[in-house]
N, CA, C and O of each residue as an XYZ file, in Angstrom:
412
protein
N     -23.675     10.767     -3.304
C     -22.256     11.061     -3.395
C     -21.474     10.306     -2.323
O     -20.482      9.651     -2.644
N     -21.888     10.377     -1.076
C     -21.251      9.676     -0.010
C     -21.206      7.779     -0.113
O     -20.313      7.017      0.256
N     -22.196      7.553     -0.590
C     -21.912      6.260     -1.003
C     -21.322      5.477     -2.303
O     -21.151      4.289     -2.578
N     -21.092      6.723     -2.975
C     -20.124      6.251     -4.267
C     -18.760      6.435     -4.095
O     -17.861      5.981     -4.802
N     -18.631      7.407     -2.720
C     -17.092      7.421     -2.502
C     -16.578      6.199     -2.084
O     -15.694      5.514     -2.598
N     -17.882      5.839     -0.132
C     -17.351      4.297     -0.442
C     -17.163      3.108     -0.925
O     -16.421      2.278     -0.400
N     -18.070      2.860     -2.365
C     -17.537      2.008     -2.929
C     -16.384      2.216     -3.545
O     -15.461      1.469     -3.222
N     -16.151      3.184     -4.498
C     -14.685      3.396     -4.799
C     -14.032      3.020     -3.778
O     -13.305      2.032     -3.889
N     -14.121      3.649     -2.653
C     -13.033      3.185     -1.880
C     -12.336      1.932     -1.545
O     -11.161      1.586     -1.427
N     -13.860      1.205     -1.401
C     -13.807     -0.438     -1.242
C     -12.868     -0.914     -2.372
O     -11.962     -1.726     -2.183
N     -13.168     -0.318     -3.614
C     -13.565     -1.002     -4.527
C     -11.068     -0.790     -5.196
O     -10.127     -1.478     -5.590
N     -11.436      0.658     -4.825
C      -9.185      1.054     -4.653
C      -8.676     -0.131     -3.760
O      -7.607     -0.710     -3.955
N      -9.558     -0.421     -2.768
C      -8.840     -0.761     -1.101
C      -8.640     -2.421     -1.563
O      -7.544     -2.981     -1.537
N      -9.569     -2.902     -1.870
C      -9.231     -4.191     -2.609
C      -7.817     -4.460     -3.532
O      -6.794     -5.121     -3.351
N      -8.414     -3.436     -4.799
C      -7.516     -3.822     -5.841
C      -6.183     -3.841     -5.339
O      -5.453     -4.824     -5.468
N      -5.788     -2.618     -4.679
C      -4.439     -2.503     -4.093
C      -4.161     -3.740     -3.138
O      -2.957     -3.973     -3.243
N      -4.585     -4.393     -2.494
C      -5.081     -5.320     -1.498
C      -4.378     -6.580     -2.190
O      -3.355     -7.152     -1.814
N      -5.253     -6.892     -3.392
C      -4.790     -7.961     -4.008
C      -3.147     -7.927     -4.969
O      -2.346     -8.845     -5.150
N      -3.111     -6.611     -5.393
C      -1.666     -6.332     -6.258
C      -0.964     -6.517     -5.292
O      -0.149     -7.429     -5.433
N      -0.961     -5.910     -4.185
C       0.129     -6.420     -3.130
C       0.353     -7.969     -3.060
O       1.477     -8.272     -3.458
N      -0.273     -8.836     -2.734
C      -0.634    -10.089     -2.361
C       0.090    -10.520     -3.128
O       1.130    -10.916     -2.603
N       0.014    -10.713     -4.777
C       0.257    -11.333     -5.520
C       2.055    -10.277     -6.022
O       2.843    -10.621     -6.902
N       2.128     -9.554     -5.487
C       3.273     -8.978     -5.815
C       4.406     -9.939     -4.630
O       5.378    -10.642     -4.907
N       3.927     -9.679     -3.575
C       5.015    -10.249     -2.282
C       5.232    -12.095     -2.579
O       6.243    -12.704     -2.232
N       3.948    -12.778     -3.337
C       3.897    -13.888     -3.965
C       4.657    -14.482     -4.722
O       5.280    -15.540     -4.637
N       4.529    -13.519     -5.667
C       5.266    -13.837     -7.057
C       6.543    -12.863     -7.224
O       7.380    -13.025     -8.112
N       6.576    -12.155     -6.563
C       8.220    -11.602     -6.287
C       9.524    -12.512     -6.780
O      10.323    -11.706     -7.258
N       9.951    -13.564     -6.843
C      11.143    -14.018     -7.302
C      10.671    -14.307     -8.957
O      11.409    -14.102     -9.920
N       9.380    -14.789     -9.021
C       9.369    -14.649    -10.570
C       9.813    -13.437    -11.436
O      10.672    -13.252    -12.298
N       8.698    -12.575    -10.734
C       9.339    -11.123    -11.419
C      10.786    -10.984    -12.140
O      11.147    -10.855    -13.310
N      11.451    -11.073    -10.867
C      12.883    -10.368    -10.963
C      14.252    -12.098    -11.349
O      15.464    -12.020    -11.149
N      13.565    -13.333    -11.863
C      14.349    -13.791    -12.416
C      15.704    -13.483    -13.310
O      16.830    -13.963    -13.185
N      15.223    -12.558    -14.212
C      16.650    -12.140    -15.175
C      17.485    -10.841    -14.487
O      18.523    -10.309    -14.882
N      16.842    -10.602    -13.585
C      17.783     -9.602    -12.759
C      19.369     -9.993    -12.415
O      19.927    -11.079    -12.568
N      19.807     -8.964    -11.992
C      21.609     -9.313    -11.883
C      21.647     -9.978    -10.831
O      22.393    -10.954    -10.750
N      20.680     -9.506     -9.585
C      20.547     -9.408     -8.295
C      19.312     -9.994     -8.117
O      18.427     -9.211     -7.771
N      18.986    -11.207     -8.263
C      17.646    -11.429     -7.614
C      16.729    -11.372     -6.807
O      15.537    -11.066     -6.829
N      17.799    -11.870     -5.743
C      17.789    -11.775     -4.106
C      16.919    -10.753     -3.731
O      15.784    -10.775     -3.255
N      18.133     -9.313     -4.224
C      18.248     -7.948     -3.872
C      16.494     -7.312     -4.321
O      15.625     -6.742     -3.661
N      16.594     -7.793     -5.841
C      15.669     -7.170     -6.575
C      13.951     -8.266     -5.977
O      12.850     -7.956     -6.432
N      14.035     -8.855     -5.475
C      12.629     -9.676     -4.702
C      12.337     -9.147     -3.564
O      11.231     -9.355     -3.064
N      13.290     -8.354     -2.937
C      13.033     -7.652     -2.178
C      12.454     -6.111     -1.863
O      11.830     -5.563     -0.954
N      13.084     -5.706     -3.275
C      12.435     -4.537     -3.768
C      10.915     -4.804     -4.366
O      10.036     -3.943     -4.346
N      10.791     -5.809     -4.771
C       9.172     -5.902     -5.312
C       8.678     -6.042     -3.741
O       7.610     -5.495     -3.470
N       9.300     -6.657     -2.810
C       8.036     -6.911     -1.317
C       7.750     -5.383     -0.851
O       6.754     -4.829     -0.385
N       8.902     -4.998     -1.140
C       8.995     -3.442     -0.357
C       8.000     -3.349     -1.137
O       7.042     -3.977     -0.687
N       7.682     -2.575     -2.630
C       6.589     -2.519     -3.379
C       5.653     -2.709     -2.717
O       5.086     -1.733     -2.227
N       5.226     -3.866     -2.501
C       3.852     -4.641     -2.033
C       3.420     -4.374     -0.783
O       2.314     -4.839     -0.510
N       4.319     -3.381      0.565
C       4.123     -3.706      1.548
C       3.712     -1.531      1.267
O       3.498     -0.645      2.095
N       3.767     -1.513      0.086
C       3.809     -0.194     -0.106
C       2.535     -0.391     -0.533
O       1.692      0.297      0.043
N       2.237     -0.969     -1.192
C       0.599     -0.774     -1.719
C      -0.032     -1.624     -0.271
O      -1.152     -1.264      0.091
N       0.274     -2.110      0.087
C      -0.890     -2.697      1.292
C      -1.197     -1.342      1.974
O      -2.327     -0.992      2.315
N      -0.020     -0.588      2.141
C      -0.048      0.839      3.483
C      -0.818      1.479      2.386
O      -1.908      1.697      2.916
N      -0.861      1.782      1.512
C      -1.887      2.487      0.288
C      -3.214      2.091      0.527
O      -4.018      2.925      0.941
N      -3.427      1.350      0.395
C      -4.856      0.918      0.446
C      -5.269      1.024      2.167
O      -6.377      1.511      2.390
N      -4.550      0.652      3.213
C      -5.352      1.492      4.395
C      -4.971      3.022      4.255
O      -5.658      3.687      5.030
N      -4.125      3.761      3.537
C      -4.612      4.876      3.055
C      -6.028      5.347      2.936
O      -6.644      6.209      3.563
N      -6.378      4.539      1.955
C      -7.557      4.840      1.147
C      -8.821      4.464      2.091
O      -9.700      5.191      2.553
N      -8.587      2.980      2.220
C      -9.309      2.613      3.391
C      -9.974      3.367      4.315
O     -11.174      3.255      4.564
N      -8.918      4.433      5.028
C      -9.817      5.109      6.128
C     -10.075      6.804      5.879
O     -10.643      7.687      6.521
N      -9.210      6.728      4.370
C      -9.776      7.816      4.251
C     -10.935      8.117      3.718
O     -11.479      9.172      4.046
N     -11.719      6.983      2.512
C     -12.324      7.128      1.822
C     -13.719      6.354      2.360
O     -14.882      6.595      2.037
N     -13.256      5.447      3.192
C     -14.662      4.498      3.790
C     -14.439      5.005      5.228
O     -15.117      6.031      5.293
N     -14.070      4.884      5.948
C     -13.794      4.767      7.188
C     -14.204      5.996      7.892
O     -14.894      5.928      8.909
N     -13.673      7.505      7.222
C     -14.377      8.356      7.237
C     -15.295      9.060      6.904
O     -15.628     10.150      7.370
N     -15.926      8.228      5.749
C     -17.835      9.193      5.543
C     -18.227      8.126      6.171
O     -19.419      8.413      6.062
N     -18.253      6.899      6.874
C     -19.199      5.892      7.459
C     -19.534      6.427      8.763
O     -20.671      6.428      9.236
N     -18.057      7.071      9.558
C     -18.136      7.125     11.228
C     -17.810      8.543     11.113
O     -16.658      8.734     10.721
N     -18.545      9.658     11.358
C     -18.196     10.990     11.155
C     -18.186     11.594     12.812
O     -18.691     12.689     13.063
N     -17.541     10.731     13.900
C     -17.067     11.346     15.225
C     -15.854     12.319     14.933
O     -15.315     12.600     13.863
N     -15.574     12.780     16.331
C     -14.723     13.307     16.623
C     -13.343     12.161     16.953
O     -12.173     12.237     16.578
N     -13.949     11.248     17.694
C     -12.955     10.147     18.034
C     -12.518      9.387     17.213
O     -11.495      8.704     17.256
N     -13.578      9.515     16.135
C     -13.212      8.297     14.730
C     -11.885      9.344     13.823
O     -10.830      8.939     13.336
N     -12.550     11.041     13.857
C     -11.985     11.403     13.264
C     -10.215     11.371     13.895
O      -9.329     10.620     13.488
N     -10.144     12.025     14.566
C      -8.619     11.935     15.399
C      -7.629     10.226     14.938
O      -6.559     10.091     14.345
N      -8.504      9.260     15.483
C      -7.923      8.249     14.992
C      -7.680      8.120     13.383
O      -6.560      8.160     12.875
N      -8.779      7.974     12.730
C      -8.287      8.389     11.033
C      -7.045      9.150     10.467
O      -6.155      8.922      9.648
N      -7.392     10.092     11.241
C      -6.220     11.418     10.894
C      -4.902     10.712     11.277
O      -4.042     10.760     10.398
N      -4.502      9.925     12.667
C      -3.456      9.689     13.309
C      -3.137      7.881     12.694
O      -1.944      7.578     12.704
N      -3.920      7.000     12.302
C      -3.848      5.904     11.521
C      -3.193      6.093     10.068
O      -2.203      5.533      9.596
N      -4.041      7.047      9.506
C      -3.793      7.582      7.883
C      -2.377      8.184      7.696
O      -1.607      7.937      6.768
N      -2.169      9.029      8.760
C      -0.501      9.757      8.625
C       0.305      8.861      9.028
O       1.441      8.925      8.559
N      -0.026      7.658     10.091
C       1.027      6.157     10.149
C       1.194      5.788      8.991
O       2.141      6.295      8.390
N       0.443      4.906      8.369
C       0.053      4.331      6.982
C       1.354      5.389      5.999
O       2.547      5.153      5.812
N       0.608      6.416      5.595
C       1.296      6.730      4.823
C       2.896      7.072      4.582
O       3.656      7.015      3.615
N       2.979      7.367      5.644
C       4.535      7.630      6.335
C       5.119      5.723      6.231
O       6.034      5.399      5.475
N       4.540      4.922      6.934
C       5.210      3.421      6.180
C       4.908      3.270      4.518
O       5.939      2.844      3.997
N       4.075      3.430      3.734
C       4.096      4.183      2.331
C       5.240      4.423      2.040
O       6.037      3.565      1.660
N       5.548      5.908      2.209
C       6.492      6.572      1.711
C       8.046      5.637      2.165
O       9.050      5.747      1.462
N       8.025      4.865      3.253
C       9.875      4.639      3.563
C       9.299      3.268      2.326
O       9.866      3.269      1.233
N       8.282      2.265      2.570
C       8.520      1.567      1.842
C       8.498      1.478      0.521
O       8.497      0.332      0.071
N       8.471      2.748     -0.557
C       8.229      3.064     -1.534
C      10.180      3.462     -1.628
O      10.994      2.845     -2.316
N      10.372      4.250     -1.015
C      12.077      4.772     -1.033
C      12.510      3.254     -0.996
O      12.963      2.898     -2.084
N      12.488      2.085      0.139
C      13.044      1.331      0.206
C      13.000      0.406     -1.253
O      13.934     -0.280     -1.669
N      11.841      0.555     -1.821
C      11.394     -0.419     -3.011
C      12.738     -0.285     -4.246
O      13.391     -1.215     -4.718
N      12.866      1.284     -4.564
C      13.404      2.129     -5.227
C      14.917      1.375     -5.041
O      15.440      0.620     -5.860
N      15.430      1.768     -3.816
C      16.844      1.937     -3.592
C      17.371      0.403     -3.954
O      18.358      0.118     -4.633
N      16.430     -0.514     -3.307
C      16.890     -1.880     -3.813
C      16.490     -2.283     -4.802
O      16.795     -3.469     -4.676
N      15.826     -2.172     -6.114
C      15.474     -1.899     -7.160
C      17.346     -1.556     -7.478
O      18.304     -2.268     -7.778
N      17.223     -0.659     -7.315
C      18.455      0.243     -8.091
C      20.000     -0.809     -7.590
O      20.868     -1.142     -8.396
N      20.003     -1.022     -6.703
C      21.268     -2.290     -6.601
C      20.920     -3.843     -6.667
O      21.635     -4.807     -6.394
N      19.098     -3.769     -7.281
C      18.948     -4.881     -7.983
C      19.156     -5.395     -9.352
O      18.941     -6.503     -9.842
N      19.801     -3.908    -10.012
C      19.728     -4.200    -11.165
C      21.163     -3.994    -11.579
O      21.505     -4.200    -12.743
């Protein structure tokens, strides 16, 4: 069980890894027929900078913590993972809001 979590994990931590990549990449393609291009390429990076913080989400929750089961690993996990996600969440709002005066 413990080693099928971390491959999943690996296996989330990637995919998200690469959708980002190719999202912050190809961002002006995306949003060509948009009203707002500019606006709206920026909302896809936000996106992307949202799935990167996702995947060290996952990252340390899912590998990081069944590999190193300290006390010190744990504290850091706990205090890394609630960073992460908290940049997540603004860059997910931010994705949204310029999205919405991208269009």
């Amino acid at each position: 069980m413990r080693s099928g979590t971390i491959v999943f994990g690996i296996v989330m931590t990637l995919g998200l890894m690469l959708a980002a990549l190719w999202g912050w990449q190809h961002a002006t393609m995306v949003v060509e027929e948009w009203n707002r291009p500019d606006v709206a390429a920026n909302a896809v990076r936000c996106a992307a900078v949202a799935l990167a913080a996702g995947a060290q989400v996952v990252l340390f929750g899912c590998v990081i913590g069944r590999v190193y089961k300290t006390k010190v690993a744990g504290r850091f996990e706990v205090a890394y993972g609630m960073t992460a996600a908290a940049v997540c969440t603004i860059a997910i709002v931010s994705a949204v809001t310029l999205a919405i005066a991208g269009r």
